[in-house]
N, C-alpha and C positions, 0 to 999 in steps of 0.2 A: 259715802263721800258727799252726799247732798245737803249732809248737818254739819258739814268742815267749809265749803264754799257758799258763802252768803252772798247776796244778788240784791242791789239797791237800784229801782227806778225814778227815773228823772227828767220833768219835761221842763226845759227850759223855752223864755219866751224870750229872744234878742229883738232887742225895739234899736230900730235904725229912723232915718230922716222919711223915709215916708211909708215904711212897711214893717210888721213884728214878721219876722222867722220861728217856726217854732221848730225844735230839735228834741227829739226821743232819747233820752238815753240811760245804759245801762253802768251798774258799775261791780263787776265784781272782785269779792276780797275773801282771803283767807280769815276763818274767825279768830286764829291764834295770833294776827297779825300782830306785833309788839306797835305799828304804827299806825294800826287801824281808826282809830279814833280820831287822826289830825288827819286821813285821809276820807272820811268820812264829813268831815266836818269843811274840807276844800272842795270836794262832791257838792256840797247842800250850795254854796257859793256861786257854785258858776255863773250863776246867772246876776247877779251882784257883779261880778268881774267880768264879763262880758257889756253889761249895761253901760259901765265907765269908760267901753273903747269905741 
């Protein structure tokens, strides 16, 4: 089962007005996923999409 679910980490750094947050995170996905690659690639982002808010 551990060669079917694959496990991506992630530390993202959110920069606010006078402090960075840093957040751990995990992301797990099915490897047959049909949608795995555009959820993979929204994963790598976050931090990009968090920085703009």
């Amino acid at each position: 089962m551990t060669n079917v679910i694959l496990k991506r980490d992630n530390i993202i750094n959110c920069k606010s007005k006078d402090q960075i947050t840093t957040i751990y995170s995990s992301l797990l996905y099915h490897k047959e996923n049909k949608n795995k690659d555009t959820i993979i690639e929204i994963y790598n982002t976050m931090q990009e999409i968090l920085d703009e808010k």
